[in-house]
Backbone as a printed PyTorch tensor [residue, N CA C, xyz], in Angstrom:
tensor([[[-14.8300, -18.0560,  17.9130],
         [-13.4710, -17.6630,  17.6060],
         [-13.3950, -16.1950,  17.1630]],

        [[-14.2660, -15.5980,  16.6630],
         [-14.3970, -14.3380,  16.1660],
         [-14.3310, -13.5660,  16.8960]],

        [[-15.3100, -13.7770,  18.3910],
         [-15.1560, -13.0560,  19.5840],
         [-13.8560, -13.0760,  20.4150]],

        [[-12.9210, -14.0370,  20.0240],
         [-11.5110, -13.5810,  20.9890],
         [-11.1630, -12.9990,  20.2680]],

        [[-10.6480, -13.1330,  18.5230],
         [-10.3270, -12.1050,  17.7800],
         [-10.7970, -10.8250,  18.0820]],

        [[-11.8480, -10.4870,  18.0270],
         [-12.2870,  -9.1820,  18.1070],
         [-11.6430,  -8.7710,  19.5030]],

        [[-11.9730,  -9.3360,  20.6460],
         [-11.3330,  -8.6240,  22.2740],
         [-10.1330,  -8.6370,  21.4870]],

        [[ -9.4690,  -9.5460,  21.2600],
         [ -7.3710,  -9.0250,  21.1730],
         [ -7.6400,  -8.1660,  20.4970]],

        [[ -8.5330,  -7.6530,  19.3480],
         [ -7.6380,  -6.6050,  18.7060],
         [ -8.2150,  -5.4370,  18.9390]],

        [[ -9.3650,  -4.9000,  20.4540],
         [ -9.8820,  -4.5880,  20.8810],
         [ -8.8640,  -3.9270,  22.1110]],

        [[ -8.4790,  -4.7490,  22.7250],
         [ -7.0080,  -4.7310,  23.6510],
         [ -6.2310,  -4.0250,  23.1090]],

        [[ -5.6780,  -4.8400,  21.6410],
         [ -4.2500,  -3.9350,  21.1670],
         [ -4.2070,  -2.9100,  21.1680]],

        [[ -5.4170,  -2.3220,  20.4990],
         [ -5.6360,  -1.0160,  20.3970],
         [ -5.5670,  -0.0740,  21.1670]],

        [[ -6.2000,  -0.3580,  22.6770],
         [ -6.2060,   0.2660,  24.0200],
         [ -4.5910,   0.3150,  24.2000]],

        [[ -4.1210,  -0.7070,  24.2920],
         [ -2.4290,  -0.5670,  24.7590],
         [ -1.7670,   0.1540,  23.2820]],

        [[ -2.3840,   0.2280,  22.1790],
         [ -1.3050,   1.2160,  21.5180],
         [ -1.5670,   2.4310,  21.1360]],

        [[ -2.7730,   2.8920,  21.5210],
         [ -3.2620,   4.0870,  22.2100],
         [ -2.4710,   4.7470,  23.4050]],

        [[ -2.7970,   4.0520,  24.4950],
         [ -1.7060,   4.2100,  25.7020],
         [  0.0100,   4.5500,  25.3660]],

        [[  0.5610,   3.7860,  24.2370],
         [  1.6420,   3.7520,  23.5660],
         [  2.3100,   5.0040,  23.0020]],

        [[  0.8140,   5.4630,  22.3200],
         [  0.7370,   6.8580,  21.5090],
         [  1.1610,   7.8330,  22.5570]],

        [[  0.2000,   7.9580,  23.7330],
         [  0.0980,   9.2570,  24.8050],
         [  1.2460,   9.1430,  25.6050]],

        [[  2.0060,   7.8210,  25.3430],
         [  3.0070,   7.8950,  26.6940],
         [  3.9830,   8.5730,  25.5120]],

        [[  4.2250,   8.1870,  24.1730],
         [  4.7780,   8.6630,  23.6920],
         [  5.1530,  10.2010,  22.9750]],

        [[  3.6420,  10.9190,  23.2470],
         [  3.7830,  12.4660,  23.1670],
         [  3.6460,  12.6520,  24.4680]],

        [[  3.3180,  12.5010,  25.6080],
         [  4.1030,  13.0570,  27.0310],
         [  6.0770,  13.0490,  26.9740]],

        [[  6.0800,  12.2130,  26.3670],
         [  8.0190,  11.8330,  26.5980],
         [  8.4390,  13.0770,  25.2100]],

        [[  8.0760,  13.0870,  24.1920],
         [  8.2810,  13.9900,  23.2560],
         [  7.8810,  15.9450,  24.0310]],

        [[  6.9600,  15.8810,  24.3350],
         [  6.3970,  17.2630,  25.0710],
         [  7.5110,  17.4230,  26.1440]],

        [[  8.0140,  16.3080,  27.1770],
         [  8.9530,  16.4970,  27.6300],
         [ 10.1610,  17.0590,  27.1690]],

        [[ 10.7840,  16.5310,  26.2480],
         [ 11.6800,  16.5900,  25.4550],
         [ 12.0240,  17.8320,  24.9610]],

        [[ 11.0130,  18.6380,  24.5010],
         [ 10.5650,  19.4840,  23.3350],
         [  9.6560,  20.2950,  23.7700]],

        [[ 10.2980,  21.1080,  25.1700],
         [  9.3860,  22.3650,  25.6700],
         [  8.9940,  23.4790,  25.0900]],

        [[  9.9690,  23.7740,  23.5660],
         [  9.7460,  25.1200,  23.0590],
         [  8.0460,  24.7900,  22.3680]],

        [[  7.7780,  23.7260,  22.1860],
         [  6.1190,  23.5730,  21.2190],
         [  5.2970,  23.9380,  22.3260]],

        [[  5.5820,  24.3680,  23.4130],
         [  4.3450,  23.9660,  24.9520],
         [  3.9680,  23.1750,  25.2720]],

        [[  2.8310,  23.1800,  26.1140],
         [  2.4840,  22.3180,  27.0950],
         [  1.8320,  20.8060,  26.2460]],

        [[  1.9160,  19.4930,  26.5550],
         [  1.1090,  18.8030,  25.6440],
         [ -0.8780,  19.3100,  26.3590]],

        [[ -1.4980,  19.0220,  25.4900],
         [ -2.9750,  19.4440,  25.4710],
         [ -3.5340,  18.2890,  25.8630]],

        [[ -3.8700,  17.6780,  26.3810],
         [ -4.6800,  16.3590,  26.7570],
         [ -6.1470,  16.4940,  27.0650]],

        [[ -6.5240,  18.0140,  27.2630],
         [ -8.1340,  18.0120,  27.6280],
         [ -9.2910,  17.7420,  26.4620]],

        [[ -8.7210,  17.8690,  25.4090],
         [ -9.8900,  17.3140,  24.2180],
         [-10.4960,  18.4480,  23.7950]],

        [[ -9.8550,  19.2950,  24.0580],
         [-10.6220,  21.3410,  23.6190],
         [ -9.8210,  21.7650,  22.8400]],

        [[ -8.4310,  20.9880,  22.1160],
         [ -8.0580,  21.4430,  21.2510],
         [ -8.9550,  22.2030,  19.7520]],

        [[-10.3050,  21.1280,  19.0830],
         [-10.8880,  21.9530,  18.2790],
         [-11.8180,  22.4020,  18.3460]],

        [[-12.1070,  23.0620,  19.9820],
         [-13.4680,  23.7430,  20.5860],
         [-13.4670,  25.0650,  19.4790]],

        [[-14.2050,  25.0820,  18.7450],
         [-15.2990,  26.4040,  18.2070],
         [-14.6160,  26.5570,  16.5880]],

        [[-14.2620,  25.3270,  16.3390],
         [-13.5840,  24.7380,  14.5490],
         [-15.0890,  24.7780,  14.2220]],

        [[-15.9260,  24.8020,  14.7360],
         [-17.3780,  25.0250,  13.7890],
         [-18.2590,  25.7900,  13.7520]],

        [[-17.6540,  26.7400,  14.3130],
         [-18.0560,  28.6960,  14.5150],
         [-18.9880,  28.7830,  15.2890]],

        [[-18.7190,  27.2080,  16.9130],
         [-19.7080,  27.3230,  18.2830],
         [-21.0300,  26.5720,  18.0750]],

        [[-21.4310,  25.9190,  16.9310],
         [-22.5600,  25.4660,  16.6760],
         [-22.6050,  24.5210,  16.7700]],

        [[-21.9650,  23.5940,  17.6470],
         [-22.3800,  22.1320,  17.5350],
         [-22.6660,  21.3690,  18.8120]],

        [[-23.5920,  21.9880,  19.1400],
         [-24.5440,  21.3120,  20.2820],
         [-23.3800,  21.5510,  21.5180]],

        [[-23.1440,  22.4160,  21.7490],
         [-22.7640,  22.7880,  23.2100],
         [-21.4250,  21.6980,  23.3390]],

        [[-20.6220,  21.4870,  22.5650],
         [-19.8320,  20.8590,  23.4640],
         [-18.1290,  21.5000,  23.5590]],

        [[-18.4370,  22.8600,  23.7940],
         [-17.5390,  23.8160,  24.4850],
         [-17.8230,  24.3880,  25.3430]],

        [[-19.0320,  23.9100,  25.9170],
         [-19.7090,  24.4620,  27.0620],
         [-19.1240,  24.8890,  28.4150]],

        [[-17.9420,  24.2840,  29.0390],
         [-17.0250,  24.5650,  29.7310],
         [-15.5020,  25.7860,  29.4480]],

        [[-15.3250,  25.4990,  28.1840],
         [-14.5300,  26.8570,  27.7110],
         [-15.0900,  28.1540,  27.6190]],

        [[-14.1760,  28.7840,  27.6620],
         [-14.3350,  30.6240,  28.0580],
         [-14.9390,  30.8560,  26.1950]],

        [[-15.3780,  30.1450,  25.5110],
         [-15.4590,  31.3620,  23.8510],
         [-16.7010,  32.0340,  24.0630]]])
C-alpha cells in the first residue's frame, strides 16, 4: 500500500509541476514587459564565481 501511495504522490507532483510551467508560460504571455520566460536552466549559471564543476559549460561566461 505504501508503494501506490508513493506513485500517486509521485504523479501529483509531475502534473503540478506541469501546472506551475503552463502557468508561467500564460503569465510571460500576459506580461511581456518582464521578457522572455527562461526555461533553459542557465538562469544561475556562474552564482558561484564558475567553480562548480563545469556546468555552464555551454554558456558564453
Amino acid at each position: 500500500m505504501t508503494y501506490l501511495i508513493t506513485i500517486a504522490i509521485m504523479i501529483a507532483l509531475v502534473f503540478a509541476w506541469v501546472g506551475v510551467q503552463t502557468a508561467a508560460r500564460r503569465y510571460a504571455e500576459r506580461h511581456p514587459e518582464f521578457g522572455p520566460l527562461r526555461e533553459d536552466g542557465k538562469e544561475g549559471c556562474g552564482g558561484c564565481g564558475n567553480h562548480c564543476a563545469g556546468h555552464c559549460e555551454s554558456s558564453s561566461h
